[in-house]
C-alpha positions as CSV (number, residue, x, y, z in Angstrom):
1,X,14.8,-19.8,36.1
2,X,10.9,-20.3,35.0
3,X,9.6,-20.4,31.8
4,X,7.7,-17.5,31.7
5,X,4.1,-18.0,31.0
6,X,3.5,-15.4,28.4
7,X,6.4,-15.0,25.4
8,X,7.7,-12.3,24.9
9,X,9.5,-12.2,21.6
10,X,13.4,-11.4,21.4
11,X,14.8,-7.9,22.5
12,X,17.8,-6.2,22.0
13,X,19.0,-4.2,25.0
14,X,21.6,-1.1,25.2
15,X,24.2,-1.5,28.1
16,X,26.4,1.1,29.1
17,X,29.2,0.3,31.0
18,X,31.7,2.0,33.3
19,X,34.5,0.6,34.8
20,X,34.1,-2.1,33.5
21,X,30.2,-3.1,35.2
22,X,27.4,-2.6,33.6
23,X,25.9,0.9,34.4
24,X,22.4,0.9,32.8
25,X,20.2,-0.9,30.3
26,X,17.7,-0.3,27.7
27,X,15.5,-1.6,25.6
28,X,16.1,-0.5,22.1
29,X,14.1,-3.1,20.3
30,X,12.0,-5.8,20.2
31,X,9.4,-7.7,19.3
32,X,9.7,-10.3,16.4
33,X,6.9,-12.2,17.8
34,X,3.2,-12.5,16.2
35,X,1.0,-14.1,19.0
36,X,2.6,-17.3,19.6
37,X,4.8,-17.1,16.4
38,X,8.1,-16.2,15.6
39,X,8.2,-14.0,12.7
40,X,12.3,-13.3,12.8
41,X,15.2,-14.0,15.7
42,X,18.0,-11.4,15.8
43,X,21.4,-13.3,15.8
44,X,24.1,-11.2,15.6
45,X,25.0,-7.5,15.5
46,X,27.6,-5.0,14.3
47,X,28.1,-1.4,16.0
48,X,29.5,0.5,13.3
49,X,31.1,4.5,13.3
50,X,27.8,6.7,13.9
51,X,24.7,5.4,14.9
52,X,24.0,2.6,12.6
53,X,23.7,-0.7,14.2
54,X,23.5,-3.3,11.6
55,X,21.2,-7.0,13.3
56,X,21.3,-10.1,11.1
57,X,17.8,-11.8,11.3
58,X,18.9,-15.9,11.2
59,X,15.0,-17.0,11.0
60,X,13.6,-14.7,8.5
61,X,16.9,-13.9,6.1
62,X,17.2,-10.7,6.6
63,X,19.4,-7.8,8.2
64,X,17.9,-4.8,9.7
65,X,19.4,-1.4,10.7
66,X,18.8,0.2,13.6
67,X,19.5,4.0,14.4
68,X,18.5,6.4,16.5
69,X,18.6,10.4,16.3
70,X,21.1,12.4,18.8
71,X,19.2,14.1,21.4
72,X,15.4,12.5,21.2
């Protein structure tokens, strides 16, 4: 694989599976990235009951929360 010329920052993508194979993918965040540098790196994630999804930031300290509203 290339490097690609242009950076892009981290992302965090959605996959829905079934049967086992992925089915579809999203984008539900990214960024992190201020020009050409890196303000955080997401490291690890937690899916908890509802629709709070818990990223740990290893660069910047820090552990964000995403959610997202049923039906938007």
């Amino acid at each position: 694989m290339a490097p690609r010329s242009t950076k892009t920052g981290y992302r965090i993508n959605l996959v829905r599976l079934r049967g086992g194979h992925a089915a579809s993918s999203e984008e539900s965040a990214e960024g992190w990235l201020d020009g050409e540098w890196t303000s955080s790196r997401p490291a690890d994630l937690l899916q908890l009951p509802g629709v709070s999804l818990p990223v740990s930031d290893d660069h910047a300290g820090a552990i964000y929360r995403i959610s997202y509203e049923a039906g938007k």
